[in-house]
N, C-alpha and C positions, 0 to 999 in steps of 0.2 A: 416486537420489533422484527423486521422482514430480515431474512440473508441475504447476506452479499451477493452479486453474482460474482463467483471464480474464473476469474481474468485467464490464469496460465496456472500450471500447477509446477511451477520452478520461478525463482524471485529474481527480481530485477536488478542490475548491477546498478550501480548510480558511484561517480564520481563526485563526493559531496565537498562541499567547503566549510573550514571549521567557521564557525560563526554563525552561517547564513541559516536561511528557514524555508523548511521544503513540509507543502500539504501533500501528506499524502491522501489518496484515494479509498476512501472504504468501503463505499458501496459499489464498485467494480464496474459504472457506467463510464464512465473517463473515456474521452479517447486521446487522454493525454495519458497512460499508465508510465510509470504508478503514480502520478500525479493530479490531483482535484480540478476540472476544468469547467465544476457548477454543473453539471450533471446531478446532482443528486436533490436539488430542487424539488420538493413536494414528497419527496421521502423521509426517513427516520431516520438519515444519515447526515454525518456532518465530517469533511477533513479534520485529519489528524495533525497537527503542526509538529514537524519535526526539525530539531537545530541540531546542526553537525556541532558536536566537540571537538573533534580533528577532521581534517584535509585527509581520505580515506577515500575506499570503496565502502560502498556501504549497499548492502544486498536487501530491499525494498519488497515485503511479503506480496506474491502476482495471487494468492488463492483469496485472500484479504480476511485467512481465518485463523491468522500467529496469534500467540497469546503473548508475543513479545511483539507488537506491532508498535511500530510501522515495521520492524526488519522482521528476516524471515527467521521460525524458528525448527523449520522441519514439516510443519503442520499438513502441507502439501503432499505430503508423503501417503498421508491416509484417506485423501478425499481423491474425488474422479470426478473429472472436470464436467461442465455441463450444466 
């Protein structure tokens, strides 16, 4: 399977809504980030469907290599962007 490309190396804020269902972006072509806008089309990649449980911020991994994804878990910290 290919890598991601790494979007931003800090995560995206997202005001989510409890209930609702948000793709995220894995394979980092989006230029909707952090969201799936079919960019990933003939890749090994497929959106992440993520449902808010509460009306929150909810902080959207930008490197797309969390191992808590779709949110960010730090992972950012140890990669350099490019």
């Amino acid at each position: 399977m290919s890598e991601p490309i790494i979007v931003q190396t800090s995560p995206y804020p997202v005001d989510v809504s409890a209930g609702k269902k948000y793709f995220w972006c894995t394979c980092g072509r989006s230029q909707r980030q952090p969201f799936c806008d079919g960019s990933h089309e003939g890749t090994d990649f497929l959106p992440h469907t993520y449902t808010a449980s509460e009306t929150k911020t909810a902080y959207f991994c930008g490197c797309k290599h969390s191992k808590a994804a779709p949110l960010c878990d730090g992972s950012h910290n140890g990669l350099s962007q490019g």
